[in-house]
N, C-alpha and C positions, 0 to 999 in steps of 0.2 A: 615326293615328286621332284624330277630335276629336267633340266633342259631336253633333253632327249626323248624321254614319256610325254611330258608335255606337249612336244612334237607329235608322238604316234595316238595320242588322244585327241590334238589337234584333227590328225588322216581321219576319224572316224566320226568327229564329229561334222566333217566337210560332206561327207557321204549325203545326209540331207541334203546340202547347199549343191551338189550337185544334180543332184534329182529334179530338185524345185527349178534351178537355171535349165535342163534340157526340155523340161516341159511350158515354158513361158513362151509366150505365142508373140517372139518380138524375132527377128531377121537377126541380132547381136547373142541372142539366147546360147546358139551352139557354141560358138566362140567361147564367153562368159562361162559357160559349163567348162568347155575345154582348158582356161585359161587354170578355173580354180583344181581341177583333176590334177594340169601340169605340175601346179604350187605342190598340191597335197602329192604327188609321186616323187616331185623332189623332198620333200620333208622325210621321205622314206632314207634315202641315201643322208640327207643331212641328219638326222637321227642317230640312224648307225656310225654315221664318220666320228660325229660327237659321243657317243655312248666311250667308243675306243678312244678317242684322242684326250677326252676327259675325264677316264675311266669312269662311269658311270653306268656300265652297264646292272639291270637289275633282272631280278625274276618274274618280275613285272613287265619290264619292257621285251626281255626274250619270248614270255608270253604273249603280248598285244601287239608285237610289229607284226607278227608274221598274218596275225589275224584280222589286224587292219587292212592288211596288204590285199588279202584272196578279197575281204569284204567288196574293197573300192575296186576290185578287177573286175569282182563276180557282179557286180552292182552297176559299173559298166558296159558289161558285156552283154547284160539282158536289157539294159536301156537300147543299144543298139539291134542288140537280133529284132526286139520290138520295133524298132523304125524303117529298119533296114529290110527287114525280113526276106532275106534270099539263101542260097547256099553257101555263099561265097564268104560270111558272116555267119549263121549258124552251125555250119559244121565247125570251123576254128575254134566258137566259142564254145561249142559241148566237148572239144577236145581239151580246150584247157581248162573248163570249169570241172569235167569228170577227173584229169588228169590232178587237179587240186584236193579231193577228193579219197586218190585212191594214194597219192603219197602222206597228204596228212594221216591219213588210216595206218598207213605203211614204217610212218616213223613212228607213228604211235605202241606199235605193236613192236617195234622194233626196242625203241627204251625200254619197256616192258621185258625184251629180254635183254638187255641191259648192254644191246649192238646200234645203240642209235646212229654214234659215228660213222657207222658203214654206209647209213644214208643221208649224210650232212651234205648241205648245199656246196654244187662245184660250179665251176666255171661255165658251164654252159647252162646252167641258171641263171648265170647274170648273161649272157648274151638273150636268153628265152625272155628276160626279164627287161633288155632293153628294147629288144621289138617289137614285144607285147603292148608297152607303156608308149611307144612313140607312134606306133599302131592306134590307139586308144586316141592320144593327143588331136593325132588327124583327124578320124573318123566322127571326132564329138566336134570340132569344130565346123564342121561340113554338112550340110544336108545330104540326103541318100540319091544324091543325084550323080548321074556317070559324067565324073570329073573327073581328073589325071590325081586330085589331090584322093578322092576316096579311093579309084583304083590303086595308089600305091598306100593308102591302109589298108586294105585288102590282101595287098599281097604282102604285106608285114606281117599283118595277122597269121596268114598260113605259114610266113616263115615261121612267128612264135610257135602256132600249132605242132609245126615238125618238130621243132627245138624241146618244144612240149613233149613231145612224144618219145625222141630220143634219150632226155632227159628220165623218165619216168620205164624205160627199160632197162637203162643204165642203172636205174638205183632196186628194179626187179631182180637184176639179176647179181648187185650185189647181196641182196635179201636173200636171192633162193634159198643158200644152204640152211639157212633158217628159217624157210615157209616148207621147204619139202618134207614129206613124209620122212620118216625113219624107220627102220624096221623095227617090230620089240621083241622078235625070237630071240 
């Protein structure tokens, strides 16, 4: 174990701690939730910088970051569609919870034929990635009441969603020529 895992075992075991803070029946509750969410999304970023900067990356921790990561989103994301319960919030999150979904399946089958590269994380991951996570920050801190502060989690989250969306075309259609039929005459 070295600083970095440590870190993304840290994200997964916060996933409780955030569960139990969104459900505490106190006025500080959602903040509290939001505050340890924030910590545990930054430990994402501090992990990675650390893994590289102190070469420590493992096969370990290329396994559990990423899986920390969907858990505390998807874990998120259904605390909210739960409180929230409107369109404005469940469509975003069946979009990025399915879209999590259909590219882990996607890279998977992808190694398997030994093209994972073509679906490696780009740039517009990590923008899907920051307004997903700042989206999330808001919204856990806030009750579900029509504020200026949830409206613009709201409209973070559909940007994620789209980012989502474009994102998970973009790595479709680097797949194709390896999802499509081939002839065998």
């Amino acid at each position: 174990m070295n600083i970095p895992n440590i870190l993304t075992v840290l994200r997964v075991l916060l996933i409780p701690i955030i569960i139990l803070l969104f459900y505490l029946p106190f006025k500080w509750s959602y903040l509290a939730c939001s505050v340890v969410f924030a910590f545990a999304a930054a430990t994402d970023w501090l992990d990675g910088y650390l893994a590289r900067r102190l070469q420590q990356s493992t096969p370990f921790g290329a396994f559990l970051d990423p899986v920390a990561d969907k858990l505390m989103v998807a874990v998120a994301l259904v605390l909210l569609v739960e409180e929230h319960s409107n369109l404005w919030l469940t469509l975003p999150a069946a979009i990025i919870i399915g879209r999590e979904i259909v590219v882990s399946a996607l890279r998977e089958w992808m190694a398997e034929l030994g093209a994972r590269a073509q679906v490696a994380v780009s740039n517009l991951g990590k923008w899907k990635t920051a307004a997903q996570m700042t989206a999330l920050v808001i919204l856990l801190a806030n009750p579900p009441l029509a504020t200026v502060w949830v409206g613009l989690g709201y409209a973070l989250l559909i940007v994620a969603a789209g980012l989502t969306l474009w994102s998970m075309v973009n790595y479709l259609i680097a797949a194709w020529p390896h999802l499509s039929p081939t002839e065998t005459k």
